[in-house]
N, C-alpha and C positions, 0 to 999 in steps of 0.2 A: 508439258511446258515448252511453249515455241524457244528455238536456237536464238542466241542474242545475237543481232547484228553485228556483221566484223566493221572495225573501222575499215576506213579508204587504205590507211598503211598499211594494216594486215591484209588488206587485200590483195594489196599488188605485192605483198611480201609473198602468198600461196596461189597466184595469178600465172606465174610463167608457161608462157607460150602461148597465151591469150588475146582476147581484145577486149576494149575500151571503148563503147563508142559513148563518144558526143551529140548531145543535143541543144541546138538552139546557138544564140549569137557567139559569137566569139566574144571572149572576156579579155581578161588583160594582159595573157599569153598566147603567141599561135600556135597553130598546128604544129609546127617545124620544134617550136621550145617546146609543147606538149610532148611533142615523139620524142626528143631525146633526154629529157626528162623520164617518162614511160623505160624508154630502153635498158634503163639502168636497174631495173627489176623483168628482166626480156616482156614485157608488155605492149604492146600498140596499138592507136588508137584508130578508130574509125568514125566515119560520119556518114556509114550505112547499114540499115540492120539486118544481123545475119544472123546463122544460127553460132553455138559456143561460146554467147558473151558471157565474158566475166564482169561486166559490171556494167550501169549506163551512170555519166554524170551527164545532169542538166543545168541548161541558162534558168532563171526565175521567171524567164515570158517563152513561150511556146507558140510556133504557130499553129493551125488546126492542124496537118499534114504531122507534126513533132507531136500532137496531145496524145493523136491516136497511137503511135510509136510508143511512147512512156505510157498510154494506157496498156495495151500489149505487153509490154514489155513486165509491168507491174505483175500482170495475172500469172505468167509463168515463172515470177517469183523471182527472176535474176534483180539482185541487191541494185539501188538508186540514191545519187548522192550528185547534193544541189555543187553547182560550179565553184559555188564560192568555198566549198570545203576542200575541192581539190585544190583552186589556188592558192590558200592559206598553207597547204602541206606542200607545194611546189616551192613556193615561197622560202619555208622556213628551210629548206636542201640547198636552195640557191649558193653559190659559193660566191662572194663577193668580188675577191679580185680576180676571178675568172671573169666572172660578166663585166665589172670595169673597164678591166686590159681589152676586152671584147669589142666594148664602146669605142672607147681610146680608140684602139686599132680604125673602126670603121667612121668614127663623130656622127651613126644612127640616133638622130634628135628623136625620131618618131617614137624612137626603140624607148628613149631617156622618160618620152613622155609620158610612155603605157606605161613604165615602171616607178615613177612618179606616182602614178593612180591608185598603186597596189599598196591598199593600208595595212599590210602583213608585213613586208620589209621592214628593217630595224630602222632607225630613227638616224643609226652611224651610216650605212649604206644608202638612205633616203636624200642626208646632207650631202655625201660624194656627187651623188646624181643631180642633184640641183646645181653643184657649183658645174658642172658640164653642160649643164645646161646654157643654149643660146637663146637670150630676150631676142625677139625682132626690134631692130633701131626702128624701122620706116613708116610700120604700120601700128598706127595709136593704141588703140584698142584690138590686137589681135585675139583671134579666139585659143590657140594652144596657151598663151601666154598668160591668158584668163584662168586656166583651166591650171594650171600649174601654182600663181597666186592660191589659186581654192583650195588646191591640196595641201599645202603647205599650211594654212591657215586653218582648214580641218584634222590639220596632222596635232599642230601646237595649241592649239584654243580653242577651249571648252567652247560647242558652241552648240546649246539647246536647238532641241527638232523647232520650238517659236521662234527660233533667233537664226533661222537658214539665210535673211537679207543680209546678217552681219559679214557671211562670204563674199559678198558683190560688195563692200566699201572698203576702199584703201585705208578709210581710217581702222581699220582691223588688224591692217598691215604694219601699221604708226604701234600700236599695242603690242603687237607681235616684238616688234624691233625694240622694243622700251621695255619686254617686260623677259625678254628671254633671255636665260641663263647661260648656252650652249654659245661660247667661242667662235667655232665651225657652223652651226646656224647663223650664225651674226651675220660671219664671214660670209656663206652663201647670199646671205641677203642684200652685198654689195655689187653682189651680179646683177639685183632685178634694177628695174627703170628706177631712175632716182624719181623716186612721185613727191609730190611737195602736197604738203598740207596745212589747211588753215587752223590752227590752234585757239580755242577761245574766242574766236571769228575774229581777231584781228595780226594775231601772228603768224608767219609764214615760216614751215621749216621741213627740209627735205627728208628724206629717209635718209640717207649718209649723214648727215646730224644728228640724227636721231640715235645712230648706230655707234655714233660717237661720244653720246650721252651717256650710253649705256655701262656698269660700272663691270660687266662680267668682260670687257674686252681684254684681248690678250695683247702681248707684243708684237706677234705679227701681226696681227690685224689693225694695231696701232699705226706700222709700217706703210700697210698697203692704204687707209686712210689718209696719211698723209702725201700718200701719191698723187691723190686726186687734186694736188696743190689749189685747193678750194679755201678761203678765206674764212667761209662759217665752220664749215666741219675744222679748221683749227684751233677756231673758237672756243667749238662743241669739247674737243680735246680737252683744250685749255681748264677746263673746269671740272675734269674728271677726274677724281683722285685716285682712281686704279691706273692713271696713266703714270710711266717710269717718269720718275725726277731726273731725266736724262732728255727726255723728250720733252719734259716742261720747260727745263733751259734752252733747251735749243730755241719752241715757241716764244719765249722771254726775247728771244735776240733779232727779233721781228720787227719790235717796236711798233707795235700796230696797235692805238688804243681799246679796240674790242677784243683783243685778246689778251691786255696786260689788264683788264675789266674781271676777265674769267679768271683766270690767275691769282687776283684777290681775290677771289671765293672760293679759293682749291686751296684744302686744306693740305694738301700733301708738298705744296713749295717748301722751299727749306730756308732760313734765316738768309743767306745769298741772296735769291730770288726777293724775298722781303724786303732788303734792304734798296733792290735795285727799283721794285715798284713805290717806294714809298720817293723816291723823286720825279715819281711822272706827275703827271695829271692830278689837279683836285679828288676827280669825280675819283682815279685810281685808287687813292689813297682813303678816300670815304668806303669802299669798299674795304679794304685791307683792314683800315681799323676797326668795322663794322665785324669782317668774318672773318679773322686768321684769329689762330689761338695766341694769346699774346701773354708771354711770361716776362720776367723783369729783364731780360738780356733783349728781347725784341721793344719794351717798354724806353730804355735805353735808348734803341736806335730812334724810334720814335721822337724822344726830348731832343736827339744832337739834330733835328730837321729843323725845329724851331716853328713847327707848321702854327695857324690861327688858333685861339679859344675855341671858336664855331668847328672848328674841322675837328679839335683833342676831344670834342664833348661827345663827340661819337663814340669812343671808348666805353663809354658807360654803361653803351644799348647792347654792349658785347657779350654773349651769352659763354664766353670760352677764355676768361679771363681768367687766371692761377690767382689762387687766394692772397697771394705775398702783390701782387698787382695793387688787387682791391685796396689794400690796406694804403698802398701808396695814392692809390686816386683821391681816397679818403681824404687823405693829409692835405691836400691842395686847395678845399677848399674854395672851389671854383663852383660858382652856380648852375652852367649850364651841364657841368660834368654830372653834377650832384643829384641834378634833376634827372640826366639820362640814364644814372643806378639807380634811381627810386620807383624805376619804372622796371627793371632787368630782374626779373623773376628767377634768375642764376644766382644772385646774390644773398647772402646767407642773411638769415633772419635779424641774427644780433646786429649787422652792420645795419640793416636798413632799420631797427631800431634808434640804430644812433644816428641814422637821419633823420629821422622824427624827432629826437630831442634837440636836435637845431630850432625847432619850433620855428621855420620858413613854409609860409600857405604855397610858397610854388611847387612844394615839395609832395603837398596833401593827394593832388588828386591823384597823383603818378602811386603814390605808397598805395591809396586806397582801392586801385585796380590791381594789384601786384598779389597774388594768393602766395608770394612767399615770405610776406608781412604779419607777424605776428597778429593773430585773431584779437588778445587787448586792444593794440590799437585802431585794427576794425572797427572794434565795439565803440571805441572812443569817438572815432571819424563818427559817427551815427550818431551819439549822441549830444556832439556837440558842435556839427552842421548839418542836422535836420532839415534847416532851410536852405542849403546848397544845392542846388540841383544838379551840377555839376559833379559835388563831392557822391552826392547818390544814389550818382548813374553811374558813376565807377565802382561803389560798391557792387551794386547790380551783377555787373560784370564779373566781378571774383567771387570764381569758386570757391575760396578760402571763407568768406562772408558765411555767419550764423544763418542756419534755415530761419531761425524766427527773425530775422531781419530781412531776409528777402523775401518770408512772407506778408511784412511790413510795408515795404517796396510796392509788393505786388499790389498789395491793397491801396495802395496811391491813385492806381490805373493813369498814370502820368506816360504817353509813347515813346518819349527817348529813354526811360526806367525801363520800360520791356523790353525795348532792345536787348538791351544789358543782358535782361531778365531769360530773353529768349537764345542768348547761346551760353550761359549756365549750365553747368553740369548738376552742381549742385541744387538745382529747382526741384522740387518735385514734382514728379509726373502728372499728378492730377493739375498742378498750375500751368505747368507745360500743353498740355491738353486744352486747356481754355485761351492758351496764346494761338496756341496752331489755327484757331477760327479767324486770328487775323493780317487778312492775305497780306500785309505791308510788310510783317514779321519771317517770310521764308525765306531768307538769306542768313538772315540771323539763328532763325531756328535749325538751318541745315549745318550751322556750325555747329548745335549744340552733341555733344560726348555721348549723351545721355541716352538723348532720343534716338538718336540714330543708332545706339544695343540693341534698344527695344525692336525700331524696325528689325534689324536682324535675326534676332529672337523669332519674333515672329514667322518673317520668313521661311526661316533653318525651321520651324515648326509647320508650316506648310507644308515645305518638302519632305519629312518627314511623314506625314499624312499622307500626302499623294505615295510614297515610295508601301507605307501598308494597303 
């Protein structure tokens, strides 16, 4: 039975006083880090063949002068081991804040860059080096700068052997920034060039917004953010709930309407804050009413503003309204309120039953889209405006809606009823199936719950297949 092969570590563990030689490019350590790396097991390397090797490592490409060496080398049986298995075990020795202070001491970019490359360093040691790292201001598209983007985005994002172009698009980098967890990556990520990107093809927004969006931010990086005394990224701030209610006051004291905007949509202000945006702007306070949670003590300050009927009836569309709320909107008896809870899918079943016993038709079509309308009165919408086409595209629409009614629907073959019909969860698949043949229906159908499991399904069952 042939001897097993020693690992590389055991090698240079029963190696001393030997050599190492190398063959082929240099990788992402030199010679100089090779040897003193090597030294610490008495080992040294070489890059000519002699007799006593202990061992040969090679690059993956050979010239013909390097094949015949490693052919050679093979026959006489001395042990072969690809480069990349040495730098993965140099790698994991590396002591971090040695080579940091190292950097530090000298500001070796070249040094920051090669060791950027190396997908064996930890992800904590990976971030240091990125934040050391210097973007070139002057030159647009430099190539190191390039090359660092790709690492960084082959570090953190899954990116399939088909999907190698996703490296070369900043918008990979917008994903990156949006989707990552890591504080200290964030933070690094305010080093690189602020790249702006077009969103939906018509919005514009930089990467420091982006970074400012993101809800894993911490409080320093809050800090250094707001250094960039940049108007959108306080914006961006403004609307993020992981930001300190210390720093949301302070943004409050700006008075800038795009960011007392954000502030009504950030749930994390506190009744103060509330109360100061609820005297700005129209548009501020259509926000505020629309998105803060609103209990009877913020309800309150809301009545002593006195604001319009049109501006209160937004309340109604509010998904985060406290039950003892509801009960007082009820009371009021105000139309346009009434019609904007008949449509608020937050709102408990029994309440919006007893909007329907108002027996008000303004009220029908909003209940009838609404899946948290009790199913009777579904049935009833159906069966006693049949002829509404209005009331039967909103059926359409709710999920909540009996399958034999939206198979009823279906059978109409009426194009604003599919609509409805086409982002249904509750459809069935085979109706579903017969809609997707029509192409006017994919926006509707890419809403639908349903279908898009299925694709998934599917998929996650590909891959599976390919992985046996």
């Amino acid at each position: 039975m042939m001897n097993e092969k020693q690992t590389l570590k055991q090698l240079l563990e029963t190696s001393e006083g030997k050599k190492i030689l190398f063959l082929g490019h240099k990788g992402i350590f030199t010679d100089r880090e090779i040897g003193r790396f090597l030294k610490k097991f008495k080992v040294s390397m070489t890059r000519e063949y002699e007799e006593g090797l202990a061992a040969v490592v090679e690059y993956h490409r050979l010239n013909p002068v390097e094949e015949d060496i490693s052919n050679m080398v093979y026959d006489t049986g001395i042990p072969l081991y690809k480069l990349v298995e040495f730098e993965k075990l140099l790698s994991e020795k590396i002591n971090d804040d040695e080579l940091l202070m190292g950097i530090k001491l000298s500001n070796d970019q070249e040094r920051i860059l090669r060791i950027l490359g190396n997908e064996h360093i930890s992800d904590a040691l990976f971030v240091k080096l990125l934040k050391m790292y210097v973007f070139d201001e002057e030159e647009e598209d430099n190539r190191d700068d390039r090359n660092v983007i790709m690492y960084t985005l082959r570090r953190y994002i899954d990116i399939k052997p088909s999907e190698e172009d996703l490296l070369y698009s900043y918008l990979t980098l917008r994903r990156l920034a949006t989707e990552a967890t890591d504080p200290d990556l964030l933070n690094a990520l305010t080093g690189f060039p602020n790249f702006e990107f077009l969103v939906r093809g018509k919005e514009k927004i930089t990467l420091r917004e982006t970074i400012a969006r993101n809800p894993a931010i911490d409080e320093p990086l809050v800090r250094k953010l707001l250094a960039f005394r940049d108007l959108k990224i306080d914006q961006a701030l403004a609307s993020n709930p992981s930001v300190s209610l210390e720093v949301l006051k302070e943004l409050s004291l700006k008075k800038n309407e795009g960011i007392e905007k954000a502030l009504a949509t950030n749930s994390a202000i506190d009744d103060e804050v509330f109360g100061a945006l609820l005297e700005r702007d129209e548009s501020v306070i259509a926000l505020l009413l629309l998105w803060q949670p609103i209990n009877p003590s913020r309800l309150e300050q809301i009545e002593r503003m006195g604001i319009s009927e049109d501006l209160y009836a937004i309340l109604g569309a509010n998904e985060t309204l406290e039950s003892d709320v509801v009960l007082k909107l009820l009371e009021k008896e105000e139309p346009m309120l009434l019609e904007a809870l008949s449509g608020n899918r937050t709102i408990q079943p029994d309440i919006l039953a007893e909007i329907y016993q108002k027996d008000e038709v303004r009220y029908f079509g909003h209940l009838a889209r609404n899946p948290s309308v009790p199913v009777w009165i579904l049935q009833t919408f159906y069966e006693e405006f049949m002829d509404d086409e209005s009331i039967m595209t909103a059926l359409a629409y709710n999920a909540s809606t009996p399958e034999k009614i939206l198979k009823e629907l279906f059978d109409r073959d009426l194009f604003e009823i599919n609509r409805g019909l086409a982002t249904n969860a509750s459809l069935p698949l085979e109706l579903l199936d017969i809609l997707k043949v029509d192409t006017r229906l994919q926006n509707e159908l890419a809403q639908n719950e349903n279908l898009v499991n299925s694709y998934e399904q599917v998929l996650n069952q590909d891959k599976v297949m390919m992985n046996v």
